[in-house]
C-alpha positions as CSV (number, residue, x, y, z in Angstrom):
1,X,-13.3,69.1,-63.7
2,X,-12.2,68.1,-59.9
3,X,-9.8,65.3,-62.2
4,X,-7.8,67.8,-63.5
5,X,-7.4,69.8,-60.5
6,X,-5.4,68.7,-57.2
7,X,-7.0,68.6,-53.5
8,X,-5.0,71.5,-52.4
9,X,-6.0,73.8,-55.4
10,X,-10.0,72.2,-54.8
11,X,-9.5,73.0,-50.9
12,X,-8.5,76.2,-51.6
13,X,-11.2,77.5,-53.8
14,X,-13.9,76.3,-51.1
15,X,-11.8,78.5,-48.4
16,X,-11.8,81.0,-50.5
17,X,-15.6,81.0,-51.4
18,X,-16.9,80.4,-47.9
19,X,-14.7,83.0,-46.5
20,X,-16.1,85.4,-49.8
21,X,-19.5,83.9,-48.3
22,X,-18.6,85.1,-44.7
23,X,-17.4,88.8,-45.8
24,X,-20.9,90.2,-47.8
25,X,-22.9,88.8,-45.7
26,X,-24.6,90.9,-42.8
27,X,-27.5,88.0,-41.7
28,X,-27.3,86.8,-38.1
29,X,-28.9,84.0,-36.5
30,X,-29.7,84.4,-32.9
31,X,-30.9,82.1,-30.5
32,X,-31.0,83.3,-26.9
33,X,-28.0,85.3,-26.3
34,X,-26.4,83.2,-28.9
35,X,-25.4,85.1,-32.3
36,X,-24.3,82.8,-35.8
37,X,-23.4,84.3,-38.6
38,X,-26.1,82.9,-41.7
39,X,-24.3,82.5,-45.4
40,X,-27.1,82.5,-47.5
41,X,-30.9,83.2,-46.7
42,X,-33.6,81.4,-49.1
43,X,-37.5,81.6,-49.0
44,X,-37.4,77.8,-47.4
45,X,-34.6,78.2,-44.8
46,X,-31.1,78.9,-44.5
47,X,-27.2,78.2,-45.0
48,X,-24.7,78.4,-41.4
49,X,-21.3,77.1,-41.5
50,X,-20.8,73.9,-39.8
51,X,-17.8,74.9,-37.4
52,X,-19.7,78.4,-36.7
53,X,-22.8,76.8,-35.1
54,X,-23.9,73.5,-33.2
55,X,-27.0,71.6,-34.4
56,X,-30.1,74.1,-34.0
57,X,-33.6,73.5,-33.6
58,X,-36.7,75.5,-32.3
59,X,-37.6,78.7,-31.9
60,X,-35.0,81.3,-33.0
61,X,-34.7,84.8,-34.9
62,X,-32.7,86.7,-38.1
63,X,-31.2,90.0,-38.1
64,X,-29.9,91.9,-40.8
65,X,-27.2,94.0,-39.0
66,X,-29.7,95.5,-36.4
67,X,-32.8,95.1,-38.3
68,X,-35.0,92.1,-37.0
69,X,-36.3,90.5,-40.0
70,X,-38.3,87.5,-39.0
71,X,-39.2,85.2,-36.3
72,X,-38.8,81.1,-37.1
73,X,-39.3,77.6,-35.5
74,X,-36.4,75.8,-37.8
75,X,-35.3,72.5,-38.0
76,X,-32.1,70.7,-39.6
77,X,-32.3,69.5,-43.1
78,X,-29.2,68.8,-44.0
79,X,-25.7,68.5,-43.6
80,X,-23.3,69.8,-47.4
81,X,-19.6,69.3,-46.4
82,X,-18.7,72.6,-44.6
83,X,-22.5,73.8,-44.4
84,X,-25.5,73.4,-42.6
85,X,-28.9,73.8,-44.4
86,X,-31.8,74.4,-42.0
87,X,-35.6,74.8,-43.0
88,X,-38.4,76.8,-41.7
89,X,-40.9,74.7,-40.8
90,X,-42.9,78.3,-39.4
91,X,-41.8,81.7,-40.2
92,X,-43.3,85.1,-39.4
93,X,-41.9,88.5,-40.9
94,X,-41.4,91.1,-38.4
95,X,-43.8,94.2,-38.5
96,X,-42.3,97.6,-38.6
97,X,-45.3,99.2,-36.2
98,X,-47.9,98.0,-34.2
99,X,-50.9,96.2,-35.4
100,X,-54.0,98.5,-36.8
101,X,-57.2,96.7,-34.9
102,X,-59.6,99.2,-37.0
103,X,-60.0,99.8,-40.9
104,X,-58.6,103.2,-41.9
105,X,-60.6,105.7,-44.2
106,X,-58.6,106.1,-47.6
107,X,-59.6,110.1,-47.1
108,X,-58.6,110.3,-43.4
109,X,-55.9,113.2,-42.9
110,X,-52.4,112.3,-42.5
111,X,-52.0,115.1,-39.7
112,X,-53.5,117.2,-38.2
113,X,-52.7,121.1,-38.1
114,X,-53.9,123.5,-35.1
């Protein structure tokens, strides 16, 4: 297909995806006070744009809009023309409340009314 099309129409369509790519997307990557915006988020890692962020590594976490989804240790993978795939090499979901350090009774009361 690319010899049938020229490089300008070709260069155009990838601006026009990634910047598609850019405009649904609400995942952030943040690392310190640092903030990247991700493309796409997989089960094994992760998609940033190449100009958006320098090569990362270590310990850093993923927000959807405000919401703090999980906690990683990455590493680079590999480099795809404009993006960079990175890969979890430890990832931990981020708990909504506090830890439960006892077993719960399936018949306990959900409140309780004076």
């Amino acid at each position: 297909m690319d010899a049938f099309l020229s490089d300008e129409v070709i260069n155009g369509i990838n601006r026009a995806r990634m910047q598609a790519l850019r405009k649904k997307n609400r995942l952030r990557l943040h690392v310190g006070e640092e903030i990247y915006p991700i493309l796409s988020l997989s089960e094994n890692g992760f998609e940033i744009e190449t100009d958006a962020a320098p090569h990362l590594r270590g310990l850093v976490d993923i927000y959807d809009g405000a919401r703090h989804l999980m906690n990683c240790l990455i590493i680079q993978s590999e480099l795809d023309g404009d993006i960079l795939r990175y890969e979890y090499k430890r990832h931990t979901d981020v708990a909504l409340g506090p830890a439960k350090d006892f077993a719960v009774d399936e018949d306990a009361p959900i409140a309780l009314l004076r």
